[in-house]
C-alpha positions in Angstrom: -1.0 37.6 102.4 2.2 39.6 102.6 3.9 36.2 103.5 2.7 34.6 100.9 3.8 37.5 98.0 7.1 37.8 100.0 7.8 34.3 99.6 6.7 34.5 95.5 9.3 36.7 94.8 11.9 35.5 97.2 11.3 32.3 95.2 11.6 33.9 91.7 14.6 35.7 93.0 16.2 32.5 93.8 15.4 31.1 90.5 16.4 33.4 88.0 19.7 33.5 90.0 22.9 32.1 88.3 24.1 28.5 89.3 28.0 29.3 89.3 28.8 25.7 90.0 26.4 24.3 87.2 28.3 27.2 84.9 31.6 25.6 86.2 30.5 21.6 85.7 29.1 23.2 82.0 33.1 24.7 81.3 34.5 21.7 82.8 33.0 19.5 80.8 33.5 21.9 77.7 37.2 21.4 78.3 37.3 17.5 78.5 35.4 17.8 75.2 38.1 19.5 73.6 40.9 17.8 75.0 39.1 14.5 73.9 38.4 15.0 70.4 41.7 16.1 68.5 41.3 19.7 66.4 39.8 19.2 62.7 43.7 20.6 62.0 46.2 18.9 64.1 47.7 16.8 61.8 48.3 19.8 59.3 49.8 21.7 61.6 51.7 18.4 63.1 53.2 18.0 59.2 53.9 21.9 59.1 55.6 21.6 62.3 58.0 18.8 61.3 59.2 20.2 58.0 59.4 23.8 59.8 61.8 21.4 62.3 63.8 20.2 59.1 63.7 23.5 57.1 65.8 24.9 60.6 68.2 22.0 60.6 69.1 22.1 57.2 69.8 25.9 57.6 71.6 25.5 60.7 73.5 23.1 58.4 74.3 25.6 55.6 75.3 28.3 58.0 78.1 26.0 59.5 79.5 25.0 56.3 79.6 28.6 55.4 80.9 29.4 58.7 83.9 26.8 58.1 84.4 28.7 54.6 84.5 32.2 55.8 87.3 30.7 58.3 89.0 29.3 55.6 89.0 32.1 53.6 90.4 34.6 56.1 93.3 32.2 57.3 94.4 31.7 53.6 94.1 35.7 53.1 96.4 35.8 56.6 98.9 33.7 55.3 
């Protein structure tokens, strides 16, 4: 009889247990999920992105020309 209750809860020991490699398949395929299926806001953030990228060239712009002025200015005061 001892056997038999010993192996009962060795049993529901084992079963309650955590399954690390079924949490790990469950996360894995979490991931492939998400890389699948594009976020609800990518192509907001995409559009955000490109006229960030053209807001920065058109400063970089303005900031030469002014650069060019300022040198300008201080060879005319020179001379």
């Amino acid at each position: 009889m001892k056997i038999v209750t010993m192996l009962a809860v060795a049993l529901m020991m084992v079963a309650c247990g955590s399954d690390e490699s079924k949490e790990a398949a469950e996360a894995a395929e979490a991931a492939e999920a998400a890389e699948a299926a594009p976020t609800v806001g990518k192509e907001i953030a995409d559009n955000y992105n490109r006229a960030m990228d053209k807001a920065r060239a058109v400063e970089e712009q303005a900031m030469e020309q002014k650069r060019k002025i300022d040198e300008a200015l201080k060879e005319a005061e020179g001379n």
